[in-house]
C-alpha positions in Angstrom: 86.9 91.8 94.5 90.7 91.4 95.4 92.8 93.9 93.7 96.3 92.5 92.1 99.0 94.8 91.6 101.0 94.5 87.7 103.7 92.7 88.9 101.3 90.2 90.1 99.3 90.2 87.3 102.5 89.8 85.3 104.1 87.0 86.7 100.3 85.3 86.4 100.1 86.1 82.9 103.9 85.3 81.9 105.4 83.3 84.8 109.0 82.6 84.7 111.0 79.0 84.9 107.7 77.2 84.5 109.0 73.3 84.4 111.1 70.8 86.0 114.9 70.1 85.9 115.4 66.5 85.1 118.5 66.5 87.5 117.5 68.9 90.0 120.0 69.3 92.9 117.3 69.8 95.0 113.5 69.1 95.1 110.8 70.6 97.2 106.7 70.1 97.9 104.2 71.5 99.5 100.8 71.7 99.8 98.2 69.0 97.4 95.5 69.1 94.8 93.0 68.2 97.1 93.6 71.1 99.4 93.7 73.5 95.7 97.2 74.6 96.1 100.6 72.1 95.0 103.7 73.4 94.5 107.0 71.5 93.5 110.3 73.8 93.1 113.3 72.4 91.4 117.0 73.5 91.8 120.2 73.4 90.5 123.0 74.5 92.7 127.0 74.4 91.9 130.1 73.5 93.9 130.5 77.0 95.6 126.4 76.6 96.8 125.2 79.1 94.3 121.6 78.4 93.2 122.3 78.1 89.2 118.8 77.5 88.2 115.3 77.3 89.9 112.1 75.9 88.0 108.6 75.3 89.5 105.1 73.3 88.8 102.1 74.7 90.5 98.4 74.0 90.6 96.6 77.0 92.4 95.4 80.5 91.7 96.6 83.4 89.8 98.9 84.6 93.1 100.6 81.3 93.9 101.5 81.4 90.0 103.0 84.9 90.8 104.5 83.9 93.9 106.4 80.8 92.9 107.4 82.3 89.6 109.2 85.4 91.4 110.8 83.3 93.8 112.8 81.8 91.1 113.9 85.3 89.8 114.9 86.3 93.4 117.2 83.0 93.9 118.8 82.1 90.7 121.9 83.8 91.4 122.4 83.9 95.4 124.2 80.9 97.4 122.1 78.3 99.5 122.6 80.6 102.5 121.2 83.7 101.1 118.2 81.9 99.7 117.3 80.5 103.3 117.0 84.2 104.5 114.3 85.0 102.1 111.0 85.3 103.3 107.3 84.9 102.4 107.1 88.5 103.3 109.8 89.2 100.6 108.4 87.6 98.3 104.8 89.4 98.6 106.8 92.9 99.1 108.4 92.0 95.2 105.5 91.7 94.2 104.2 94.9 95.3 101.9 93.4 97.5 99.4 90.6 97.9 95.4 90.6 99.3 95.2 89.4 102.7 93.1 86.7 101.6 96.0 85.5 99.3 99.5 85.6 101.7 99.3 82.1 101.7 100.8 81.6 98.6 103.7 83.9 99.3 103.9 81.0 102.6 103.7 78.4 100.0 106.4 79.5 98.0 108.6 80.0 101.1 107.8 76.6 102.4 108.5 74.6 99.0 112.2 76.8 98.7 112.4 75.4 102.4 111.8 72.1 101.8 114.1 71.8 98.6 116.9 73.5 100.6 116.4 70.7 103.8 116.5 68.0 100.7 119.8 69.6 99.7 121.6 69.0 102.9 119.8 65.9 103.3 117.7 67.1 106.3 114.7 65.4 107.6 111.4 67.9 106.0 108.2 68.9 107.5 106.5 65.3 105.9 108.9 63.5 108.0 108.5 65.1 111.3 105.1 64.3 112.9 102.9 67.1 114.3 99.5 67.3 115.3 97.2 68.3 112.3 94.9 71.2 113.9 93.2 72.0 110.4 91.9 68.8 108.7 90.5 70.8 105.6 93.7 71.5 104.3 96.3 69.5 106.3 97.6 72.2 108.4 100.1 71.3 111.2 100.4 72.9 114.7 104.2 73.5 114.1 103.2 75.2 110.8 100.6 77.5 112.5 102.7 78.1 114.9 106.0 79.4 112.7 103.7 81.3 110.7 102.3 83.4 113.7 105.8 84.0 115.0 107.8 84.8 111.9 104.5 87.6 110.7 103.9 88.4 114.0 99.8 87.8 113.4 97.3 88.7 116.1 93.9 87.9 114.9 92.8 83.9 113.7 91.8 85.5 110.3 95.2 86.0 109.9 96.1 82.9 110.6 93.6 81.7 107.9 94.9 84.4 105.0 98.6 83.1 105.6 97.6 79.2 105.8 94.0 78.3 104.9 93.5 76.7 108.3 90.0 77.8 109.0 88.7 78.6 105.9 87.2 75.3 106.0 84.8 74.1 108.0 85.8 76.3 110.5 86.2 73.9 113.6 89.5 74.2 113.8 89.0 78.2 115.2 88.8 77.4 118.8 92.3 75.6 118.3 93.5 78.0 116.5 92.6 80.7 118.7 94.4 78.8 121.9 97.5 78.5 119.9 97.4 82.1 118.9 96.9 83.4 122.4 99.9 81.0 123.6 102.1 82.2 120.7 101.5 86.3 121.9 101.9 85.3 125.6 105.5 83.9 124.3 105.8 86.7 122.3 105.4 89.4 125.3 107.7 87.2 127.3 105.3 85.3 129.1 104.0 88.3 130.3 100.2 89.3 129.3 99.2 91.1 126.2 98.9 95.1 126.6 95.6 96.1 126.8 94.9 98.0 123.7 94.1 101.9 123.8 90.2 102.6 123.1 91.5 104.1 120.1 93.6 100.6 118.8 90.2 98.4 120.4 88.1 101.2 118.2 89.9 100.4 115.3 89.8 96.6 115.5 86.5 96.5 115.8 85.9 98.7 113.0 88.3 96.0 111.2 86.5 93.0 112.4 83.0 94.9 111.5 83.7 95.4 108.0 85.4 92.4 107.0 83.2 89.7 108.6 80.0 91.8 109.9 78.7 94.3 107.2 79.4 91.6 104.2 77.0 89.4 105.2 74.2 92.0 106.5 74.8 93.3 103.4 73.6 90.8 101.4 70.4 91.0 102.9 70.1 95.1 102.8 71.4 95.4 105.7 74.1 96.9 107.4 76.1 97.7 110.7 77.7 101.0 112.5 80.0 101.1 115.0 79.0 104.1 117.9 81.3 103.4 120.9 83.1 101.0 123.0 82.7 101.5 126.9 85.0 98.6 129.1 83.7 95.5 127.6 80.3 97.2 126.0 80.3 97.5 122.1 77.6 99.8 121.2 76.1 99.2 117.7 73.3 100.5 115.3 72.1 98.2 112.8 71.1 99.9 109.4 69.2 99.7 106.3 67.1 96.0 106.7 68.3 95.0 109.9 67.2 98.2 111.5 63.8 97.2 111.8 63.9 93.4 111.4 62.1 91.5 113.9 65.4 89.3 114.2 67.7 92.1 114.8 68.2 90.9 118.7 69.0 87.9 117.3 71.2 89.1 114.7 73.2 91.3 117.4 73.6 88.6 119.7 73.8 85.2 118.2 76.1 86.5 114.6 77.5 90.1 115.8 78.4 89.5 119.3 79.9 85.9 118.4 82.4 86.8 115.8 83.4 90.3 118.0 83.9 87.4 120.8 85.5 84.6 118.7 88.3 87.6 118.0 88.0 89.6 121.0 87.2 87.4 124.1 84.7 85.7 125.8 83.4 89.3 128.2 82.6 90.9 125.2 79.1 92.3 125.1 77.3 94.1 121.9 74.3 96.6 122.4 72.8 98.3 120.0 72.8 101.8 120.9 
């Protein structure tokens, strides 16, 4: 279960500027019903460029609520140009936080005060520039994906999923997803490769990877997972509770555990259970 901080849960329960603005300045949309999130942000904005007023519609959960309704608290007040320097990691930070599981909604609120703000000055918006759609479950663009992995600085595809729902589909888009990721850190390191991490970073991301995507689902059956050591490309496991002693647990290790630790960790991964 996701915990929400109070501001969240406050914005969620008693959102701000909920509504349009008949003759908005400035109009902006992202995302659609059919993927489960919308948002449309409206805005006034005076002769000096100041953003007098900011109203929003949404259809999504409790956190894009929270998102879009503190967005228009942090830019009622501040001129065009301070308002394009806000980011979706400003507006998770107000809010004292979001899951990981639920950053997209800070990105949605971020992309629709983008879009309004290219309408302003009459500049052509994300629906008008064409490029390729990598996640077909929820729309999701390769130029979107790709901004998103720059301006957080992600390094894992579940990442990638938390901050833009590509992926949590159907989950065909990964491969894709994992090429543009791998091209975006090579850029990233200045077209130099990644540094390898120390045992104790790869230790750690394993541990991550275990817990979050490994254990849930073992779980649900009784069992469970352990991680003993790491040893060059060796990751040496022991399955508990169920799984110990299941007839399937080769299968388990190689065909479920082994595949996620490679879909995140490379192909020359190999899992043995200790």
């Amino acid at each position: 279960m996701w915990e929400y901080t109070e501001t969240v849960k406050e914005h969620y329960k008693n959102p701000k500027n909920v509504g349009s603005i008949e003759d908005a300045d400035a109009i902006g949309e992202v995302g659609s019903i059919a993927c489960g999130d919308a948002l449309k942000l409206y805005l006034k904005i005076d002769n000096n460029g100041i953003i007098t007023e900011a109203k929003f519609q949404t259809f999504g959960c409790g956190s894009a609520v929270a998102s879009a309704s503190i967005l228009t608290e942090m830019i009622i007040g501040k001129t065009v140009r301070e308002a394009e320097q806000i980011t979706n990691q400003d507006i998770a930070d107000l809010l004292g936080g979001l899951p990981e599981q639920k950053m997209h909604c800070s990105v949605m609120g971020r992309e629709a005060l983008e879009d309004a703000l290219a309408n302003f000055k009459g500049k052509p918006t994300e629906k008008k520039i064409k490029s390729k759609i990598i996640c077909g479950c929820f729309g999701v663009t390769e130029d979107k994906i790709k901004e998103i992995i720059r301006k957080n600085t992600l390094n894992l595809v579940d990442e990638i999923t938390n901050y833009t729902k590509a992926g949590g589909g159907c989950g065909k888009c990964k491969d894709d997803l994992l090429k543009i990721l791998n091209e975006e850190i090579s850029k990233r390191n200045n077209g130099a490769k990644e540094k390898p991490l120390t045992k104790t970073q790869l230790i750690l991301k394993v541990n991550k990877i275990l817990e979050n995507k490994v254990a849930p689902e073992l779980r649900k059956d009784g069992g469970d997972i352990e991680l003993i050591d790491i040893e060059d490309n060796k990751i040496f496991v022991n399955l508990q509770g169920a799984c110990k002693n299941c007839p399937s647990s080769n299968l388990t290790l190689k065909n479920f555990v082994e595949d996620i630790l490679k879909e995140h960790l490379g192909e020359n991964i190999e899992v043995v259970e200790a």
